[in-house]
C-alpha positions as CSV (number, residue, x, y, z in Angstrom):
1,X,0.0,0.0,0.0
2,X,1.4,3.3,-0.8
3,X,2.0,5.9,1.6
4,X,-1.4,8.6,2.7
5,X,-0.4,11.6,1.3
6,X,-0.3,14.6,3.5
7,X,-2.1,18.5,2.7
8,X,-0.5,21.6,4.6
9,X,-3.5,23.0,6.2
10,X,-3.5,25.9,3.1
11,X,-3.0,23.1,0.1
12,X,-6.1,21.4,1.2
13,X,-8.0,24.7,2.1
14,X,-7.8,25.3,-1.8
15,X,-8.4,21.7,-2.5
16,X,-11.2,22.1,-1.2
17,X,-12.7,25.2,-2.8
18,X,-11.9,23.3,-6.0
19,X,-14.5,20.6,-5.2
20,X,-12.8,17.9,-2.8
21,X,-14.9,16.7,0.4
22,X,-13.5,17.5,3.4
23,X,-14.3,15.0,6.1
24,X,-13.7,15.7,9.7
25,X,-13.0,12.4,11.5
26,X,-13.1,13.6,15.1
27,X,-15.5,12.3,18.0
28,X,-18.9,14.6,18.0
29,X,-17.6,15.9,21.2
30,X,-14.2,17.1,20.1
31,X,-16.0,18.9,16.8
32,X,-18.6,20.6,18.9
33,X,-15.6,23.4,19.7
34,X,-15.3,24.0,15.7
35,X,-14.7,22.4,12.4
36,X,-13.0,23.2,9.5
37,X,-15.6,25.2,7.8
38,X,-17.2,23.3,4.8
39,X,-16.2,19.7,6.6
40,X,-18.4,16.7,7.1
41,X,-18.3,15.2,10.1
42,X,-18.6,11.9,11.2
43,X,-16.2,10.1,13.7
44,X,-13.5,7.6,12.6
45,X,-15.2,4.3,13.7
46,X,-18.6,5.5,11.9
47,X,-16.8,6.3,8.9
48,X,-14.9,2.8,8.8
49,X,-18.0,0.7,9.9
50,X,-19.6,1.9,6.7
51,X,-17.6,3.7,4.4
52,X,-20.0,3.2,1.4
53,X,-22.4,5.0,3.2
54,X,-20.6,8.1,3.7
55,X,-18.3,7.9,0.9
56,X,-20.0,6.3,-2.0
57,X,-17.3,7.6,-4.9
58,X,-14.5,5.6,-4.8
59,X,-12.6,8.1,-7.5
60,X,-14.2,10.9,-5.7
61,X,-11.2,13.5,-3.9
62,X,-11.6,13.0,-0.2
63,X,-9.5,15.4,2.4
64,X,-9.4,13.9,6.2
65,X,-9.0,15.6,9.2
66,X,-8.8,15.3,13.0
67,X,-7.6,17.3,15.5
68,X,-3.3,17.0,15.0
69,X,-3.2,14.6,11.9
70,X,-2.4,11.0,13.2
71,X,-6.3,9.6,13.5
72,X,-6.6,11.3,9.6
73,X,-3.9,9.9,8.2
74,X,-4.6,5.7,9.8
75,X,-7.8,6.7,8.3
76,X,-6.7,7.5,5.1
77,X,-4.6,4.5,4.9
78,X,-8.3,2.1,5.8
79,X,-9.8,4.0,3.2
80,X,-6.8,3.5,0.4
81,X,-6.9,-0.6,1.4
82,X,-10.6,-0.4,0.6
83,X,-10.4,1.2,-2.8
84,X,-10.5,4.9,-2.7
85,X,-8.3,6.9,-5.1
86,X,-7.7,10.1,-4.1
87,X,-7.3,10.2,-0.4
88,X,-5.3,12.8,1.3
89,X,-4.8,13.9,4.9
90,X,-4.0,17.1,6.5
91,X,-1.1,17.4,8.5
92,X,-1.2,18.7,11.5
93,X,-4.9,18.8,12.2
94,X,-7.8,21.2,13.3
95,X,-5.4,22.5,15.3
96,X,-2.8,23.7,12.3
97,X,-5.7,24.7,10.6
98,X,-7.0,26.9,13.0
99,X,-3.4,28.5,13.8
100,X,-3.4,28.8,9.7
101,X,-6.0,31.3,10.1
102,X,-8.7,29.0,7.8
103,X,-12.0,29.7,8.5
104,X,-13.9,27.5,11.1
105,X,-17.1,27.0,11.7
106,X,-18.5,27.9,15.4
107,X,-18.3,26.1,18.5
108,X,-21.9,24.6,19.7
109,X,-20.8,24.1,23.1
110,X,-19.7,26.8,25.9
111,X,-15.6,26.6,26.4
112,X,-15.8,26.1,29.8
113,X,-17.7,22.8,28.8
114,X,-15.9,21.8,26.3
115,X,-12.6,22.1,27.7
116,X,-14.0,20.2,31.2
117,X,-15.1,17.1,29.8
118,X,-12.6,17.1,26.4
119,X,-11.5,13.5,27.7
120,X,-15.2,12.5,27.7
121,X,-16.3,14.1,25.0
122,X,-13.4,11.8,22.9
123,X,-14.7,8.7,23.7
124,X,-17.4,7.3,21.4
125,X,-19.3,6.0,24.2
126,X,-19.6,9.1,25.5
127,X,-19.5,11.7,23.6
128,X,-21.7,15.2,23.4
129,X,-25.0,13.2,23.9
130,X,-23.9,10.7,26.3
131,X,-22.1,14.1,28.4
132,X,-25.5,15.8,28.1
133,X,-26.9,13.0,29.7
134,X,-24.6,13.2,32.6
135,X,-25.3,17.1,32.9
136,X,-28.9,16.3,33.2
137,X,-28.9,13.2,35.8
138,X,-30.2,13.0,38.7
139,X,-28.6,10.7,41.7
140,X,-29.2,10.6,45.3
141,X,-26.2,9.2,47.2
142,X,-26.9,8.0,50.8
143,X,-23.8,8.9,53.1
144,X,-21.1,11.4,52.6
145,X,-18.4,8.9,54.3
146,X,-16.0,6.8,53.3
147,X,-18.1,5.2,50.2
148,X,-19.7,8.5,49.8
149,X,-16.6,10.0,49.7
150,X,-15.1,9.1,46.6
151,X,-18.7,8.5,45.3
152,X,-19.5,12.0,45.3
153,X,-16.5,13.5,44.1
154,X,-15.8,11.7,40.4
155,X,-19.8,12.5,40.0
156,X,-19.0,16.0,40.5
157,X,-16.1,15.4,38.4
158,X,-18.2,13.7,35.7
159,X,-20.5,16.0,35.3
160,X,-23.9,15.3,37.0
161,X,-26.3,17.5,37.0
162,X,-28.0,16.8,40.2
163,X,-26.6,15.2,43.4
164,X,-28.9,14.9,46.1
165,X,-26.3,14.2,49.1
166,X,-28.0,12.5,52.0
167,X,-26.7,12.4,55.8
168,X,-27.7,13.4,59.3
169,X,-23.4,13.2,61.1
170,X,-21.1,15.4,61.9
171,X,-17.8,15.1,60.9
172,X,-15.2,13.7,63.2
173,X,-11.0,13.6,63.7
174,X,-11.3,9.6,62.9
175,X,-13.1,9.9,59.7
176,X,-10.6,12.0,57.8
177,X,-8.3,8.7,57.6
178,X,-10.9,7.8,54.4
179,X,-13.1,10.2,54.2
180,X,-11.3,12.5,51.8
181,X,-14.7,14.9,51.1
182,X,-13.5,16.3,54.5
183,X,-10.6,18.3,55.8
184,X,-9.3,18.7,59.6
185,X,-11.2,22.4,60.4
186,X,-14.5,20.2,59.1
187,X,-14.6,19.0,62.4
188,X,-17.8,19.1,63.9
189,X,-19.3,20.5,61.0
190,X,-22.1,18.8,59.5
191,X,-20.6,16.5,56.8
192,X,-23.2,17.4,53.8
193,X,-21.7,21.4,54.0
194,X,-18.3,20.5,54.1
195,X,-19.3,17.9,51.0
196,X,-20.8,20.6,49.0
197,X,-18.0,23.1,49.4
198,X,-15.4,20.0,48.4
199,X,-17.8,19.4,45.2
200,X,-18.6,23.0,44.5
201,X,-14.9,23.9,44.7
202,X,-14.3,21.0,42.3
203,X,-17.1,21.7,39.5
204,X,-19.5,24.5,39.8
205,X,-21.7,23.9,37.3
206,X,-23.2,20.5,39.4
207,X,-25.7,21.1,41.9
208,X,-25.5,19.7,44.9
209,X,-28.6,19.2,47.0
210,X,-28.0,18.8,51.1
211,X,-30.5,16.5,52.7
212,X,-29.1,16.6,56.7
213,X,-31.8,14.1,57.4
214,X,-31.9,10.0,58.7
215,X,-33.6,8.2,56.1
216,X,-36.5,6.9,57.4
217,X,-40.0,4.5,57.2
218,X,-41.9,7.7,56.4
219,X,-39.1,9.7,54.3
220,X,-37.5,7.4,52.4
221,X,-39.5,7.1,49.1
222,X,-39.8,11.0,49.3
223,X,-36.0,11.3,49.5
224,X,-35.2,9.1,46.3
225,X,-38.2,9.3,43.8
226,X,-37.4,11.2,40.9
227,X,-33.3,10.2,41.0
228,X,-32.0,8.1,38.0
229,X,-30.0,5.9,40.2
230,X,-29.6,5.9,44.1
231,X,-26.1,4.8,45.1
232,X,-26.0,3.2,48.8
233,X,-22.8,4.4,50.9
234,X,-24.5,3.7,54.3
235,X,-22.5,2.1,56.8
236,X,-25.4,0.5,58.7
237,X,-27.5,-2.4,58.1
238,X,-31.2,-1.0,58.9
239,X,-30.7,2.2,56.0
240,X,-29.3,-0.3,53.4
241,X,-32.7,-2.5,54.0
242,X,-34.7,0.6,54.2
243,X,-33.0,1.9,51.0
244,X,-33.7,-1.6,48.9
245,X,-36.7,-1.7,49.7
246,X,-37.6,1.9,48.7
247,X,-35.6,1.4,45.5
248,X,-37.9,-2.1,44.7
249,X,-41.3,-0.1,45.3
250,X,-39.5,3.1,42.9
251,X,-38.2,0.6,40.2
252,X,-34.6,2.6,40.7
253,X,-31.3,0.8,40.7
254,X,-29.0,0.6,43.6
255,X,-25.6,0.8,43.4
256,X,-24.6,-1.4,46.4
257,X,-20.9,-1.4,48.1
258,X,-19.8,-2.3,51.6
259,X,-16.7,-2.3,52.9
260,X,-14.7,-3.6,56.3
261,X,-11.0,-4.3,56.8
262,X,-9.2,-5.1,54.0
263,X,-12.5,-6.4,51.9
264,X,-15.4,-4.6,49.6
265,X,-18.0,-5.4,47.5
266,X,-20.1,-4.0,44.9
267,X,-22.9,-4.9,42.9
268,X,-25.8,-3.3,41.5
269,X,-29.5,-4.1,42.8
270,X,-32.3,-3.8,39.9
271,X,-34.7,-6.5,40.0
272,X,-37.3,-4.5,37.7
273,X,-34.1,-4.8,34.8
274,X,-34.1,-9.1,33.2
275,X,-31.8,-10.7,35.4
276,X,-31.8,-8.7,38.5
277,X,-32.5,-9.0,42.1
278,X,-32.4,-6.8,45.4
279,X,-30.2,-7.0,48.1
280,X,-33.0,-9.4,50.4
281,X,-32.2,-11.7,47.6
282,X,-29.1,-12.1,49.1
283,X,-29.7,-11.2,52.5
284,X,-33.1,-11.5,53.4
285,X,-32.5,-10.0,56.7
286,X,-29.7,-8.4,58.9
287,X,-27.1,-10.5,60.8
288,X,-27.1,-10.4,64.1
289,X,-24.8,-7.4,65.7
290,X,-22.5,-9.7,66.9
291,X,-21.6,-11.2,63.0
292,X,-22.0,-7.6,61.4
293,X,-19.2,-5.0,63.2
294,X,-19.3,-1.7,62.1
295,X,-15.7,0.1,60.9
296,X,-15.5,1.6,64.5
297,X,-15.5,-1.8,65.9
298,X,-13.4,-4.2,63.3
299,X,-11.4,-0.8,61.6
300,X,-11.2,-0.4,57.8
301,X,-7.9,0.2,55.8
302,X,-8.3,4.3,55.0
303,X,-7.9,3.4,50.8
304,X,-10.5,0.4,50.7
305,X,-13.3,3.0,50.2
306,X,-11.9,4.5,48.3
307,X,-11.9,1.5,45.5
308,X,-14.9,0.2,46.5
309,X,-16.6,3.7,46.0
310,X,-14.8,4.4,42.3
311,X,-16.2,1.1,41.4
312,X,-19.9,2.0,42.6
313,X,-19.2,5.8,40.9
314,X,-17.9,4.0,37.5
315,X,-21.2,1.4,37.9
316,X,-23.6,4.9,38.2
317,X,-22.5,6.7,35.3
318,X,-22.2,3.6,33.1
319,X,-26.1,3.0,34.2
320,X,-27.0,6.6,33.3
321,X,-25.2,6.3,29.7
322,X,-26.5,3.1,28.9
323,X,-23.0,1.5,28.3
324,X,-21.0,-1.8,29.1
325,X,-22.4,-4.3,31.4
326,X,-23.4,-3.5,34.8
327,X,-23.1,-5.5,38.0
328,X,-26.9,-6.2,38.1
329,X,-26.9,-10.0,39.1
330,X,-23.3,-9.9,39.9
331,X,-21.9,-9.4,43.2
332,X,-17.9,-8.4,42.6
333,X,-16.0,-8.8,45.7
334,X,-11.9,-7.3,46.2
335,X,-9.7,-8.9,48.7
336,X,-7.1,-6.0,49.5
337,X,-4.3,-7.5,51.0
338,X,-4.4,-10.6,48.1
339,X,-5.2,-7.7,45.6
340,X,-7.8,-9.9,44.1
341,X,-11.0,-9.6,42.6
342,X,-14.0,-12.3,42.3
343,X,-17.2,-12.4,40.9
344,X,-20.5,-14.1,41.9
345,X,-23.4,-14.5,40.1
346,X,-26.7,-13.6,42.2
347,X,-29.8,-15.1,41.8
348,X,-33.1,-14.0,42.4
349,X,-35.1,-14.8,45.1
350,X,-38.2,-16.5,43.6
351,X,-39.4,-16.2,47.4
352,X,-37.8,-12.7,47.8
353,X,-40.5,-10.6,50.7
354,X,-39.7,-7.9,48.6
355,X,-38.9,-8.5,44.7
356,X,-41.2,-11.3,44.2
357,X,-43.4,-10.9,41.6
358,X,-46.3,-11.9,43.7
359,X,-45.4,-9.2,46.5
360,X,-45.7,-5.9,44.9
361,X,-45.6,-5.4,41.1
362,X,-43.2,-3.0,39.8
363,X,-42.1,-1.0,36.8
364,X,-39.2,-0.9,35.1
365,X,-37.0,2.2,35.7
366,X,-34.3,3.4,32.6
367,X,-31.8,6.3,33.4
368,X,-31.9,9.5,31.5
């Protein structure tokens, strides 16, 4: 195959305005800050999946660009394989083109937006409409502690929209081993302010809703309805049952993790989705006190959290895109100090006193 021939930003300016098409190849995030004016856009893997589609002229003269050159020019070299005569790519990019003074079309985003998410907006499963979607989420995280923690803050990062941040403590001295949301003069403070100042300081543009409240029989529903996905970063037994169930009567999904000396586990609790269950489906009830410490009785390494609650915040924003598989019907457990991970497989609970088809009916909920 011979080699893709390169354009100088200005060579395939007037290229074009002899008649060639110029085809931006760049993700639909990374072109809503501009294109070359004139180009047609449509991402490298679209373009390759069907290049008759787009490109139905095999002798027609086809310019590629991206944003410095190299995604362009492999392009080129797919399209030359497959037949095409007259393929050319320019060198250097948007970005050349841009510094060459060559008109450009305008940005459809705000900069501040734009430049936030630019690693999201490059990925194909993400992208402008799967970033929008993040913008206008809504999830209600219970606990700003040690799952909370982390929970919270790559949300914020992410980009959602709305975080409803419930928890009735204070912060002490002994939780800022893990509990990275709060700093030392947070002491004594209640610990949803000090977590909205952490997540407004990181982005802004999220809201963050402070519920100082215990969830409750009578509050429960009231404080979770209308979320996309309610994550769980309790650390007691009776909230965790208390948010299930209220999750099973909503149809939400509940992003489950736990955590307690040197192990975790996550999984994701959606029995209205094929294939899921709740979390009475594998613990109908609570174990006794004396099998079930809490971290101030059997002590937690500080970083475990912090895993666990990155894998519940990765399982959140993959449910709200749509993408990959989730952990519904999988419970993934990490041994720390083996640095090991294992998966089991759940099964619901035909008998379940809360999923089961013959308790309560329920509706199946999809994030926005």
């Amino acid at each position: 195959m011979k080699a893709v021939v390169e354009l100088a930003p200005g060579q395939a300016f007037e290229r074009q305005q002899s008649g060639a098409l110029l085809v931006d190849v760049r993700e639909d995030g990374e072109r809503a800050a501009g294109m070359a004016q004139g180009a047609t856009g449509v991402s490298k893997s679209q373009l390759e999946a069907s290049l008759s589609a787009w490109l139905p002229d095999l002798a027609a003269e086809i310019i590629l660009i991206c944003a410095t050159g190299i995604r362009s020019r492999q392009c080129a070299g797919v399209l030359q394989t497959a037949g095409y005569l007259h393929i050319y790519s320019v060198s250097g990019g948007t970005g050349a083109w841009e510094a060459a003074g060559l008109p450009m079309s305008e940005a459809t985003a705000d900069a501040d937006f734009l430049e936030r998410y630019s690693r999201h907006l490059r990925l194909p499963e993400v992208g402008l409409d799967g970033q929008r979607k993040l913008a206008n989420a809504r999830v209600a995280l219970v606990g700003a502690g040690g799952l909370g923690s982390p929970v919270a803050m790559y949300l914020a990062a992410a980009g959602i929209g709305h975080i409803r941040l419930i928890d009735d403590d204070v912060v002490d001295r002994s939780n800022l081993q893990r509990q990275v949301l709060h700093r030392d003069s947070d002491v004594g403070r209640p610990k949803v302010e000090s977590a909205c100042r952490t997540l407004q300081a990181l982005n802004p543009h999220v809201m963050v809703e402070q519920q100082r409240t215990r969830l409750l029989a009578d509050n429960v529903e009231s404080l979770l309805d209308g979320h996309d996905v309610v994550i769980d970063g309790s650390d007691n037994f009776s909230t965790r049952y208390l948010v299930n169930d209220a999750c099973v009567r909503l149809g939400l999904p509940m992003v489950y993790g736990a955590v307690q000396g040197f192990d975790g586990q996550v999984s994701v609790f959606w029995p209205a989705r094929e294939g899921g269950s709740c979390y009475r489906c594998l613990f109908a009830e609570p174990p006794p006190p004396e099998f079930a410490p809490n971290c101030a009785e059997a002590g937690v390494l500080g970083v475990l959290p912090g895993v666990i609650g990155l894998l519940q915040a990765t399982e959140a924003i993959k449910l709200i895109l749509g993408i990959g598989e989730s952990l519904s019907g999988v419970l993934l457990q990490f041994d720390a100090l083996g640095m090991r991970f294992n998966r089991l497989q759940l099964q619901r609970d035909p008998a379940c006193p809360r999923c089961s088809h013959n308790v309560r009916p329920y509706t199946a909920a999809t994030p926005t």
